[in-house]
N, C-alpha and C positions, 0 to 999 in steps of 0.2 A: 504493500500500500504506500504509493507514494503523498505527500505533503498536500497536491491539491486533489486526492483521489476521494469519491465517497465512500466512507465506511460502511460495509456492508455487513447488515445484519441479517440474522438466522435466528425467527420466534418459534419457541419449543414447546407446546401447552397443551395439554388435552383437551381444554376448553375455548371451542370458536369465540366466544364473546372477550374475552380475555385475550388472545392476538388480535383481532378487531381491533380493541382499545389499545395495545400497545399500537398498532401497525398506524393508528389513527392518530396518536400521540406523535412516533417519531419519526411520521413523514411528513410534518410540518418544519420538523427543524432542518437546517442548510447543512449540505453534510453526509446525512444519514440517509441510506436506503434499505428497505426489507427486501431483500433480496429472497427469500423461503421462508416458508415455515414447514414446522412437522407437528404432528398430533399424538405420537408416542415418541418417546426417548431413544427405542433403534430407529426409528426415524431420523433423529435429528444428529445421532451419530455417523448414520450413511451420507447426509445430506453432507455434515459439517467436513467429510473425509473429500467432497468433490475437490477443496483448496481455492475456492472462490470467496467465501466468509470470511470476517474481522472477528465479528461478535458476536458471542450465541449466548440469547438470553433464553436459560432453561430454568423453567418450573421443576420444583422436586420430587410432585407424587402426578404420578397419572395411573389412569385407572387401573391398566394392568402391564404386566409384566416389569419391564425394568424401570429402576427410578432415577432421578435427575442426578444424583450423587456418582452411580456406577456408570450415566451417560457421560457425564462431566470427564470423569478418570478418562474413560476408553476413548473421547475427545482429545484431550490437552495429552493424554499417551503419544499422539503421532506426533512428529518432526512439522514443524513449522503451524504447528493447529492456529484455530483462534483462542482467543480469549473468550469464556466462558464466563457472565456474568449473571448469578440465579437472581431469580425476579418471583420469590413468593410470598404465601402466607403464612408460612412458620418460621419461627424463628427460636426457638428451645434450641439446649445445646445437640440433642440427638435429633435435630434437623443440620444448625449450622457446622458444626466438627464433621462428618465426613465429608462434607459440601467441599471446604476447605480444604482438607486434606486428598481431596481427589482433585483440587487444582484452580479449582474457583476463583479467580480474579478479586472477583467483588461480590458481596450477596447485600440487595436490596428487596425491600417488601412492596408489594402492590399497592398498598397505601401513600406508598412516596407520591410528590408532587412531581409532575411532568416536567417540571427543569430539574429537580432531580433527578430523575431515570435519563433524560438527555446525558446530562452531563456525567454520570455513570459511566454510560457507555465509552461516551468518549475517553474517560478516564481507563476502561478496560481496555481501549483500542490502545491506548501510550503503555498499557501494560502497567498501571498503575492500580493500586486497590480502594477501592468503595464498600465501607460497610453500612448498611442498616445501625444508629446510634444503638438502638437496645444491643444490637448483636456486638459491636467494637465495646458497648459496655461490658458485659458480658465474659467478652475474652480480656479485655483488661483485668478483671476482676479473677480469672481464672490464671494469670502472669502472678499478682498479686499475692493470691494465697491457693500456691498446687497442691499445698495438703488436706487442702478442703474440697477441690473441685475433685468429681468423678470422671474416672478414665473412662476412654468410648464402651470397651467392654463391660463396665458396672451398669453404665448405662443402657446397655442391649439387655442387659439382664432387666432392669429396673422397668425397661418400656412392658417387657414379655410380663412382667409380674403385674404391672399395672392391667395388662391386659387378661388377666385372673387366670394367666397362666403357672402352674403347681414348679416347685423348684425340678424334678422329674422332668416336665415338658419343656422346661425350658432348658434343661441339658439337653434332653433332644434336639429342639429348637435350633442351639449354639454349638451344637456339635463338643459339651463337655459334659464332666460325671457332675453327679449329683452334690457329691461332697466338694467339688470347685463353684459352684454355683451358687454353696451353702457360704463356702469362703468371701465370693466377689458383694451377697449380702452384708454378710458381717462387717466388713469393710465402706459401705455404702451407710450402716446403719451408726456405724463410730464415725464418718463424717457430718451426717446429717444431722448426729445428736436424738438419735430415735429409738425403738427398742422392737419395731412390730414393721412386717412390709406398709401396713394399711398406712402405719405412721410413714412410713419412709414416701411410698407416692403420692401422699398428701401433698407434705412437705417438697419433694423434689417439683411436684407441679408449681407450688406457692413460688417456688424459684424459678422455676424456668428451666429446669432441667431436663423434664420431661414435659409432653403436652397428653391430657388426654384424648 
C-alpha cells in the first residue's frame, strides 16, 4: 500500500445489518474502501489470503463453526497479511486475550463512535494499536497486579463452569484430568478471594473476566 493508495478493507460479521453499518460508516470517509466482506470467519480467512486487503475488521463469535480469534491467528499466520482489527460486542478478558494473542492489531466495540472506528483502522493500517478504553483498562490493570489476574487456561475453565459444566466435563471439554481442573479452580478461587465456583462466576462476571 503505497502513501496515496486507499486502504482496503475486508468486513467479517455474520450479521448483514452490522457490515451494512460499518460499510455505511466507512465509505464516507476519504481513504477507505470495503473492498469484501465475509459472513463466516473461513470466509474471511480465504478472502483475507487473496493479498489485496489492508484491514480486516473481524467480529468474534459467529454463529457456527470457527471464531474470530482462530480467524485472526490463521490471518496474521501468512507472510505479509493484513492487519486485523476486531470490531465487537464483548469485551471480558476471555473474549479480549486470545483476540490479542492470535495477533489483533486493535480491538474496538461496536458502540465506538464513527470517527473512532475510522480512525482505528487507519491506525491498524500504520500497524499501530487501538484499544477499546475498558479493554486497555483492563490489561493495564492485569500489567499491574499478575498475581491476581487469571491465566487464559483458568479462565477456559471458569467460562465451562459458569456454563454448569461439572469439573468431569470440563476435563473432557479441555482435554485434562479431573484433579488438574480441580487445581486450575483452587487457584482461581485464592485469587478471586472466594470459596464456592457459584462465588467464583459471580464474582469473575462482576469483573469482567468472564461474560455470561
Amino acid at each position: 500500500m503505497t502513501d496515496d493508495a486507499p486502504i482496503r478493507l475486508l468486513l467479517a460479521d455474520d450479521h448483514p445489518v452490522v457490515r451494512a453499518g460499518l460499510r455505511a460508516v466507512l465509505e464516507t470517509e476519504p481513504g477507505l474502501v470495503v473492498a469484501a466482506e465475509a459472513a463466516t470467519a473461513e470466509g474471511a480467512v480465504a478472502r483475507a489470503a487473496e493479498g489485496d486487503i489492508d484491514v480486516v475488521l473481524m467480529d468474534l463469535r459467529f454463529g457456527k463453526g470457527m471464531g474470530g480469534a482462530e480467524a485472526t491467528a490463521r490471518i496474521t499466520a501468512r507472510p505479509g497479511a493484513p492487519r486485523v482489527l476486531i470490531v465487537t460486542t464483548y469485551d471480558s478478558d476471555a473474549d479480549t486475550l486470545p483476540a490479542i494473542e492470535a495477533g489483533a492489531t486493535g480491538y474496538l466495540l461496536k458502540d465506538a463512535p464513527p470517527e473512532d472506528l475510522a480512525a482505528a483502522v487507519r491506525t491498524a493500517a500504520a500497524g499501530r494499536t487501538t484499544l477499546a478504553p475498558t479493554v486497555a483498562d483492563r490489561l493495564m490493570h492485569r500489567l499491574r497486579t499478575p498475581g491476581a489476574a487469571l491465566t487464559r487456561r483458568e479462565t477456559e475453565v471458569l467460562v465451562l463452569v459458569a456454563e454448569g459444566l461439572s469439573n468431569q466435563a470440563v476435563g473432557r471439554r479441555l482435554h485434562l484430568t479431573e484433579g488438574t481442573v480441580k487445581s486450575h479452580l483452587a487457584r482461581v478461587y485464592a485469587k478471586l478471594g472466594v470459596d464456592s465456583r457459584t462465588a467464583a462466576v459471580a464474582t469473575a462476571t462482576d469483573l469482567g473476566l468472564i461474560r455470561r
